[in-house]
C-alpha positions as CSV (number, residue, x, y, z in Angstrom):
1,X,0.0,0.0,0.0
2,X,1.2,3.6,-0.7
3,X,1.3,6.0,1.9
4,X,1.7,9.7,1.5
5,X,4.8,10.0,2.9
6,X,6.4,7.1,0.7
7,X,5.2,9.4,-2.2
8,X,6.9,12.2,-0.6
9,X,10.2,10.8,-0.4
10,X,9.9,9.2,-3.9
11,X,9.3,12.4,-5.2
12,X,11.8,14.0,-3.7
13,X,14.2,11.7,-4.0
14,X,13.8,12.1,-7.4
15,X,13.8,16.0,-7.6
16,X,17.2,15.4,-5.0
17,X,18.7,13.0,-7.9
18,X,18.0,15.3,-11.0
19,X,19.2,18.3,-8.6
20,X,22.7,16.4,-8.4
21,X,22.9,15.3,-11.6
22,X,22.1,18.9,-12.9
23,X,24.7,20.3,-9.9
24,X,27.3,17.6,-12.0
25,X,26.9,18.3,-15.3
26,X,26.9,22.0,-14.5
27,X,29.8,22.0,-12.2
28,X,32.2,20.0,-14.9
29,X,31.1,22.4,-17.9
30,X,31.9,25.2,-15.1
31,X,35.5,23.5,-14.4
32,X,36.3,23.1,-18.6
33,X,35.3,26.5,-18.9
34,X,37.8,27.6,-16.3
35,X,40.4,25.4,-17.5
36,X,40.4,26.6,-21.3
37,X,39.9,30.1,-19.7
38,X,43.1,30.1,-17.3
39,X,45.0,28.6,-20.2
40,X,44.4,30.7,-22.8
41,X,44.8,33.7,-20.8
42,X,48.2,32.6,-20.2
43,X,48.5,32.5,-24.0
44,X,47.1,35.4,-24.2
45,X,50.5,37.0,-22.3
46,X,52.7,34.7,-24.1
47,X,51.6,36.3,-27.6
48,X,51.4,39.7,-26.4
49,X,55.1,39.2,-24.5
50,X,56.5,37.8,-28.4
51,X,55.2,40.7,-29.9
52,X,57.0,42.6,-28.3
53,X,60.1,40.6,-28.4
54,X,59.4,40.8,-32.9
55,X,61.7,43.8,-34.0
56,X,63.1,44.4,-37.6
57,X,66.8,45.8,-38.3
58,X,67.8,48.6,-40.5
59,X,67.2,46.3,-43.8
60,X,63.8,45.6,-42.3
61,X,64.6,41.9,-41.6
62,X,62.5,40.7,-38.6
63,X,64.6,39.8,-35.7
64,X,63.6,37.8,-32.1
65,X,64.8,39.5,-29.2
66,X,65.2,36.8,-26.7
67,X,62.8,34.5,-25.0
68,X,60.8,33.1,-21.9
69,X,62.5,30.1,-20.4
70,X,59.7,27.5,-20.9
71,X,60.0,28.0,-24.7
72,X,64.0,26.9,-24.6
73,X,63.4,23.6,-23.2
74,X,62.8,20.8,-25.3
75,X,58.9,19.4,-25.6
76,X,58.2,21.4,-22.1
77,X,55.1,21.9,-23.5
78,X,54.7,25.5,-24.1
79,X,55.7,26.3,-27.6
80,X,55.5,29.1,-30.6
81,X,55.7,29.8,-33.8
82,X,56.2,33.5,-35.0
83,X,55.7,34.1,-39.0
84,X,57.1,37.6,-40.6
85,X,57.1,37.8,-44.0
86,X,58.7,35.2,-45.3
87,X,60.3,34.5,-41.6
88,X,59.5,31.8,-39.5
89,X,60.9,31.7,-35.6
90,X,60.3,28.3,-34.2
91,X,60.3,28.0,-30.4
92,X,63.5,25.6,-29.2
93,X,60.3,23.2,-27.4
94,X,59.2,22.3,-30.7
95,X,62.1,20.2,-31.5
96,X,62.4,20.9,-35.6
97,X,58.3,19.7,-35.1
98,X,55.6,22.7,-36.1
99,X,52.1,23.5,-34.9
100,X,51.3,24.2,-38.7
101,X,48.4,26.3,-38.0
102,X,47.5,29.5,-40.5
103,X,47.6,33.1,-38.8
104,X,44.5,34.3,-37.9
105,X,43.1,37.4,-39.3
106,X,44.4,40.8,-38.3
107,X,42.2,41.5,-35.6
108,X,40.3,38.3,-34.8
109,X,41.6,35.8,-32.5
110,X,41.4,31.9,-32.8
111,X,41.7,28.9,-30.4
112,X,41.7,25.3,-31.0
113,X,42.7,22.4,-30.2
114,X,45.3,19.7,-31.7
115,X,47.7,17.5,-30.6
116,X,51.4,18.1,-29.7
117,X,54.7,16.9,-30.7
118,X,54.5,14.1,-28.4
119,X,50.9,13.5,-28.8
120,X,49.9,15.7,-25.9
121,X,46.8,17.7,-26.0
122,X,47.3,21.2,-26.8
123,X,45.4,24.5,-27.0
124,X,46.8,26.3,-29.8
125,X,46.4,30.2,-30.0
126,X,46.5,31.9,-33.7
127,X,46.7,35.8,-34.5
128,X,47.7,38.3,-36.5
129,X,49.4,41.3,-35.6
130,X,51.0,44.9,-37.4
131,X,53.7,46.2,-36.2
132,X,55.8,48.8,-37.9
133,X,53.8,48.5,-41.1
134,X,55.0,44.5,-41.2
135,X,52.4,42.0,-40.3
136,X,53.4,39.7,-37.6
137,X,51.3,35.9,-37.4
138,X,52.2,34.7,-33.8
139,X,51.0,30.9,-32.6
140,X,51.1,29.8,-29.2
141,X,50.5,26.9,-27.8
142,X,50.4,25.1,-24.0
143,X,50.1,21.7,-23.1
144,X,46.0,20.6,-21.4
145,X,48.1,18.0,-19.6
146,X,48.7,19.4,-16.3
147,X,45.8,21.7,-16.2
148,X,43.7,18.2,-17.1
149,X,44.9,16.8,-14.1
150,X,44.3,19.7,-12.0
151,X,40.7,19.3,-13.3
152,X,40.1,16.2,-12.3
153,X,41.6,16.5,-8.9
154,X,38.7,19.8,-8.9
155,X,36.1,16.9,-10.1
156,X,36.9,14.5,-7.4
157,X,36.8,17.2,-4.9
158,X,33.8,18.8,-6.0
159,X,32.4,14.9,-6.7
160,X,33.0,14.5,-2.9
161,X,31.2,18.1,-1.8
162,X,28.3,17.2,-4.0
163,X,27.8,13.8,-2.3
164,X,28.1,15.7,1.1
165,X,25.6,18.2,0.0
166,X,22.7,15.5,-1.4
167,X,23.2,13.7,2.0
168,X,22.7,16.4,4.3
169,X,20.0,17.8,2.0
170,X,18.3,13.9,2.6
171,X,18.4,14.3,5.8
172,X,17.3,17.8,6.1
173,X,14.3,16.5,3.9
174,X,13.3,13.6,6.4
175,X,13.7,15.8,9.4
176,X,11.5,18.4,7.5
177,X,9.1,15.8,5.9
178,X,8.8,14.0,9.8
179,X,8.2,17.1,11.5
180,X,5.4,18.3,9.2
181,X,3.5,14.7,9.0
182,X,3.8,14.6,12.7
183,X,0.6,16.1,12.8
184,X,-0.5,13.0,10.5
185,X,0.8,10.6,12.8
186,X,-1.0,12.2,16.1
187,X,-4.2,12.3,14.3
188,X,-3.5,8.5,13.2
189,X,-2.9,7.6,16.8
190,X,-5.8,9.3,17.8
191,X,-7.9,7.5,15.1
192,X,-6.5,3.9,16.8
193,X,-7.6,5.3,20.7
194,X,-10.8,6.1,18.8
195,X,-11.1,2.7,17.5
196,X,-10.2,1.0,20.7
197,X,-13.0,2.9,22.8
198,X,-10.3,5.3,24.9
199,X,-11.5,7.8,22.8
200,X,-15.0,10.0,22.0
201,X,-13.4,12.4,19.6
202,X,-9.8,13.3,17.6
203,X,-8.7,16.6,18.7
204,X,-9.1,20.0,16.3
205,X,-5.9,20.8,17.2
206,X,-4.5,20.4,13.5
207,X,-2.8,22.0,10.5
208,X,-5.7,23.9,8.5
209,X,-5.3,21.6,5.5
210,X,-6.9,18.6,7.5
211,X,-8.4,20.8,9.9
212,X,-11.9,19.8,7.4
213,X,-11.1,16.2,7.3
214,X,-10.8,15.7,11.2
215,X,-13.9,18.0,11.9
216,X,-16.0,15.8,9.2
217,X,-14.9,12.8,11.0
218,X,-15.9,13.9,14.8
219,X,-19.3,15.3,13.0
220,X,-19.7,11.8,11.8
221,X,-19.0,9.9,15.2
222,X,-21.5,12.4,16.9
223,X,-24.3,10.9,14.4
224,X,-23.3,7.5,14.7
225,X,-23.1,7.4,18.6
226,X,-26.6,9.5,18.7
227,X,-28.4,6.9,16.5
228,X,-26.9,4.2,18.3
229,X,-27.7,5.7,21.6
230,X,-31.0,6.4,20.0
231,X,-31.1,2.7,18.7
232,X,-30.7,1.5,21.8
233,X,-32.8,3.1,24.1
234,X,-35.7,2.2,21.6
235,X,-34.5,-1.0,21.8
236,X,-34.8,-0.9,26.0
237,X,-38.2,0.6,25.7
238,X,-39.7,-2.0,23.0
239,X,-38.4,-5.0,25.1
240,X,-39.7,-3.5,28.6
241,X,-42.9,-2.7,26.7
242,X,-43.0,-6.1,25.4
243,X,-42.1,-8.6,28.4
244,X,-44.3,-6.6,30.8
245,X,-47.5,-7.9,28.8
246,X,-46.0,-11.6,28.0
247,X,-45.6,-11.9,32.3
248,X,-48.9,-10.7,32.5
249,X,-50.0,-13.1,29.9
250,X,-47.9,-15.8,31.6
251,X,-49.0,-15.2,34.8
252,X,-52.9,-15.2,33.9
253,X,-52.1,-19.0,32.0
254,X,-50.8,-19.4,35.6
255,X,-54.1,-19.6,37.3
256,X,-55.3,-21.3,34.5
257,X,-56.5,-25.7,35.7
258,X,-52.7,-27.2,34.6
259,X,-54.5,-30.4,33.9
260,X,-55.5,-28.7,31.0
261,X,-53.2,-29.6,28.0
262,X,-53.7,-26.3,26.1
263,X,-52.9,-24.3,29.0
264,X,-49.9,-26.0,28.8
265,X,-49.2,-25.4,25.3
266,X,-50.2,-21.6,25.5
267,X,-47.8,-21.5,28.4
268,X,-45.1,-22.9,26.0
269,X,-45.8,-21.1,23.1
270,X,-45.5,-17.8,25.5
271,X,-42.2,-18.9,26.9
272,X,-41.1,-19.4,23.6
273,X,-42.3,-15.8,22.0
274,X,-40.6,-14.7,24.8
275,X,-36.8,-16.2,24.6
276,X,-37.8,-15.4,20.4
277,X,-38.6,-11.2,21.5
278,X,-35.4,-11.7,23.5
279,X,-33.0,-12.9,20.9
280,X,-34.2,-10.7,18.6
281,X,-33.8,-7.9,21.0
282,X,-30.3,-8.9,21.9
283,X,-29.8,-9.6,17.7
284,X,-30.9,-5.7,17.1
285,X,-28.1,-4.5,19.8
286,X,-25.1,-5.5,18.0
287,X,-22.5,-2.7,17.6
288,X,-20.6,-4.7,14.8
289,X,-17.1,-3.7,13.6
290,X,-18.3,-0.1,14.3
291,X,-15.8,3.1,15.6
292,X,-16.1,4.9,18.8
293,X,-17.3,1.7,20.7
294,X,-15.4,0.5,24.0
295,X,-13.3,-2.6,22.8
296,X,-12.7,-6.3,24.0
297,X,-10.0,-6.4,25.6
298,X,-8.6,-10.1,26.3
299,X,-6.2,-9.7,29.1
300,X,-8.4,-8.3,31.5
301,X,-12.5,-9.1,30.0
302,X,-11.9,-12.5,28.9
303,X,-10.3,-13.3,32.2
304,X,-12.9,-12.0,34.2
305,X,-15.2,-13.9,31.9
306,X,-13.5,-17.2,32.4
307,X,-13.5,-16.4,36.5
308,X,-17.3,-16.0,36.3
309,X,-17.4,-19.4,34.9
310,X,-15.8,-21.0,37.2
311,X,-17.5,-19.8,39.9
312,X,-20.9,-20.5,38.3
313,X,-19.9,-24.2,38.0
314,X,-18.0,-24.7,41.2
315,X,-19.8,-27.4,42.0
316,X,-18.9,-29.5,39.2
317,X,-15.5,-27.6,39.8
318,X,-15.0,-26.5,35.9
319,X,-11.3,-25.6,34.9
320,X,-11.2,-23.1,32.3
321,X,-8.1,-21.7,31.0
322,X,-7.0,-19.8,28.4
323,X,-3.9,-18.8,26.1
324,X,-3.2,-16.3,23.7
325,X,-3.1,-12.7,24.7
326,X,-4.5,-10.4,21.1
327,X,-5.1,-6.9,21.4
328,X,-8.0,-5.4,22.1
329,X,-11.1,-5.8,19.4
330,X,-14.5,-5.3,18.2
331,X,-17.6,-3.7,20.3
332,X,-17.1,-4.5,24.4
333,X,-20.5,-6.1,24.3
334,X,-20.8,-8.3,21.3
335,X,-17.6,-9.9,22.6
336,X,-19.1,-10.4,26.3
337,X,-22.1,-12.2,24.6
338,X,-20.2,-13.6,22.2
339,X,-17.8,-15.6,24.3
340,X,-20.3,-15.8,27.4
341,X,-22.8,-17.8,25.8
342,X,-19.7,-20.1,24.1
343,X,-17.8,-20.5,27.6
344,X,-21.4,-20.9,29.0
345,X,-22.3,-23.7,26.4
346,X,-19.0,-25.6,27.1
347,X,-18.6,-25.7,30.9
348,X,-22.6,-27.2,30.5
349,X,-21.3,-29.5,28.8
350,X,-17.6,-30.2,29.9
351,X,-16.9,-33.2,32.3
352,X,-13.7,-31.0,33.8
353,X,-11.7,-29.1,31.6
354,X,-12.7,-26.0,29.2
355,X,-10.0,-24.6,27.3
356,X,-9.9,-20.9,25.3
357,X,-7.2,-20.4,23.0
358,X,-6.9,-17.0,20.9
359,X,-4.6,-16.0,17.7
360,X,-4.3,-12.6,16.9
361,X,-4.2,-13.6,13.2
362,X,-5.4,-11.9,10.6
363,X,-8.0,-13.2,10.9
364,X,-8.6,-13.0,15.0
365,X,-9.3,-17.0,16.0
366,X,-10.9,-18.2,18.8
367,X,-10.9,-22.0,20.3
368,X,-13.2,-22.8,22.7
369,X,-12.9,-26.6,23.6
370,X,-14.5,-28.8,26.1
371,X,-14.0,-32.5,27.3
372,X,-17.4,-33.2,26.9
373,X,-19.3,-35.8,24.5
374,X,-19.1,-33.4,21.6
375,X,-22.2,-32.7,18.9
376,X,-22.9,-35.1,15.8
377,X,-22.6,-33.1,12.3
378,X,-26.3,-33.4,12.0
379,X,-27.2,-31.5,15.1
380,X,-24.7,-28.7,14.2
381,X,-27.6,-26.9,12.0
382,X,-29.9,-27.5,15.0
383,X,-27.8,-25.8,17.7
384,X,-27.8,-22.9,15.4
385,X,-31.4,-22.9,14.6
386,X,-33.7,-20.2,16.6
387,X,-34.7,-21.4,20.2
388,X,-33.8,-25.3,19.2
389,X,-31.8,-26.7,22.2
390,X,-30.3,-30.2,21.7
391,X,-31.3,-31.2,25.4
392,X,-34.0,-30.5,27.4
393,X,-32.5,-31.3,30.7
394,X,-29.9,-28.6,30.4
395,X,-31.1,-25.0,31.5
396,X,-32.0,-21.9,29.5
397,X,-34.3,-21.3,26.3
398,X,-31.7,-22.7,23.7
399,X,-30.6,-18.9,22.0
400,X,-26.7,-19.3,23.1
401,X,-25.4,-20.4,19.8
402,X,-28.0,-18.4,17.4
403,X,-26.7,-15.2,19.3
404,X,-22.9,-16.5,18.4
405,X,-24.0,-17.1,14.9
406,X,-25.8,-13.6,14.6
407,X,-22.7,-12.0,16.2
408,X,-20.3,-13.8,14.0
409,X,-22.3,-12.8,10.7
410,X,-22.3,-8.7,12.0
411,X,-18.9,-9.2,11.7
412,X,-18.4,-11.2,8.5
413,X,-16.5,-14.3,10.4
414,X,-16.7,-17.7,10.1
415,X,-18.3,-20.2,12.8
416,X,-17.1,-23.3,12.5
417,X,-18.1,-26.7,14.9
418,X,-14.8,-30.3,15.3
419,X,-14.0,-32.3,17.7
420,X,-10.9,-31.1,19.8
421,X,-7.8,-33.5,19.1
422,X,-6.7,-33.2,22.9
423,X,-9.8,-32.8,25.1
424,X,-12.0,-35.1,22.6
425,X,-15.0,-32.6,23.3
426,X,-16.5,-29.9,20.8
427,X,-14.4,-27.0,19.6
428,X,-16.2,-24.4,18.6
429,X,-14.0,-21.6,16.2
430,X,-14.7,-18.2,16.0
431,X,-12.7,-16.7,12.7
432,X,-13.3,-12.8,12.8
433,X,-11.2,-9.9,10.5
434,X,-9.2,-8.4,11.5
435,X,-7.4,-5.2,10.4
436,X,-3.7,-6.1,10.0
437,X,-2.1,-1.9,10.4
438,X,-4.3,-1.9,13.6
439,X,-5.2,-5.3,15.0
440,X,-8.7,-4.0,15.3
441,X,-11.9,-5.0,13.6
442,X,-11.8,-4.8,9.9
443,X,-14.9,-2.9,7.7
């Protein structure tokens, strides 16, 4: 999944990389430039320093007055050739070799590059000069060698400032990019404590550009906890309004002759509209895999659930233990009913032992295992049925497990009904999503 800030830092790692690329290619056409630059400046006072060197005798012969020292030495790399009429002064570094390069213009200047006596590149200066009515063609030329090397020393260094640069703008970036997402991150934690029930409302205390978003969401969680408020209560009053006249009823069949065998059957059928009104009710009541509900939370609710078991069968002394510690989940009260009536339904039924395991997952599994005489694959569809209860002796109207199974669908899980391999009893297994960021209900 892409998250915003993965974009960020794609994006401007990208702009970061074209930057230094740009940066590179700029700084080594800046470093060339300077090379040819500082070279043929230094021409530049070579040619002017030879003209003035160029004088002609009384017969108006041209004669060269002297010379710099790096022009005397054989190939040292700095090296002239001075054309007057039809005299030619070759500098001693040439070696009998010539540049062979035509005079410039008189006026215009010209610089190119050729290779040396001994192969070395050269920058080769031409132009063309008068001086006492005689035109004067001076070349000059200086060996790239050295300054080549100088360059590249220049590169490296600059290479090495460059990658100093890009890293501490990176970091500059993540310490800019963290601090401004930080507000991200508090409203992200805020939307978990929201989720786990610690929480009525994110706070507006918020950059402006998600100021909107976070106000949208509390006005959201107000409706939702008014209608469910609302949704409950009406739920209070309808089954207050309907159990009062079904006890009435009841207790009018009451003083009814008990010989009489429709009595009896009215008495059932109202007993049975009523544990039917109650499931219903308690079917209506179901939070889901809502937000802003108090969540399940296994290390302490399941514990106290699994103590209130054992002291409601203390006296076929029950043990009921449990592993697995997940994080909290789903709506406080679907859970409780959820996992009563399933711990309920195996210490019944258990000769000793009851055993809850729970995975995190995804998806959040529960195990709820008994050593008791297990249920046939035929009766499965009967447990679940509405009211049906696969023995009479035991107590209660037979809703436990159609409550599970409505609670399980809310929350788009699977129910599923074995044998347990180690206590040879039923294990019932609850499968319900979970989100996998937040450990929390999914949808």
């Amino acid at each position: 999944m892409t998250t915003l800030r993965g974009r960020l830092y794609a994006a401007l790692g990208v702009c970061l990389l074209g930057f230094s690329l740009v940066l590179w290619f700029a700084g080594n056409r800046l470093l060339d430039a300077l090379a040819h630059d500082l070279v043929a400046a230094q021409l530049d006072d070579a040619a002017a320093a030879l003209l003035a060197l160029v004088e002609f005798d009384a017969q108006g012969q041209p004669v060269l007055v002297g010379t710099a020292p790096e022009f005397d030495t054989p190939f040292s790399g700095h090296y002239f050739v001075v054309r007057a009429g039809s005299t030619e002064f070759l500098s001693r570094s040439l070696w009998d070799e010539s540049l062979a390069v035509e005079p410039s213009a008189i006026g215009h200047v010209d610089f190119t590059r050729r290779a040396g006596p001994q192969g070395q590149p050269l920058l080769v200066r031409s132009a063309a000069y008068v001086k006492q009515a005689h035109q004067i063609g001076i070349t000059v030329a200086a060996d790239l060698g050295p300054v080549a090397t100088y360059r590249q020393r220049l590169a490296a260094l600059m290479l090495g400032y460059t990658a100093a640069l890009v890293v501490a703008l990176a970091l500059a970036l993540h310490v800019v990019l963290g601090l401004s997402l930080r507000p991200l991150d508090r409203v992200r934690a805020a939307l978990r404590a929201l989720d786990e029930g610690s929480a009525g409302r994110l706070d507006e205390q918020v950059p402006g550009e998600i100021l909107p978003l976070v106000r949208e969401v509390n006005r959201l969680l107000a409706t939702l906890a008014r209608r469910l408020a609302h949704s409950r209560h009406a739920l209070g009053d309808l089954a207050h309004a309907l159990k009062t006249p079904l006890q009435l009823l009841d207790d009018d069949l009451a003083q009814l002759p008990a010989a009489d065998e429709r009595v009896q059957d009215a008495r059932e059928r109202t007993a049975r509209i009523g544990a039917l009104v109650e499931r219903e009710l308690r079917r209506a009541r179901l939070a889901g895999a809502g937000i802003n509900a108090a969540r399940f939370r296994f290390d302490e609710d399941l514990d106290d659930l699994c103590a209130t078991m054992r002291q409601l069968h203390r006296d076929r002394h029950i043990d009921v233990v449990r592993h697995g510690r997940p994080p909290a989940y789903g709506d406080r009260e679907d859970l409780h009913e959820l996992l009563g009536n399933l711990l309920d339904n195996a210490c019944k039924w258990a000769a000793r032992h009851v055993r809850v395991d729970v995975t995190p997952g995804p998806p959040l599994a529960i195990v709820i295992a008994d050593d008791g005489p297990g249920i046939a694959d035929e009766a499965v569809a009967l447990a679940l049925a509405r009211g049906a209860r696969l023995d009479e002796t035991r107590t209660g109207h037979g809703l436990g497990l159609g409550i599970v199974a409505d609670i399980v669908a809310a929350y788009s899980g699977r129910l599923d009904f074995a044998r347990d391999p180690t206590l040879g009893g039923l294990a019932v297994t609850v499968e319900l999503p979970v989100d996998s960021l937040d450990g929390t209900a999914a949808g």
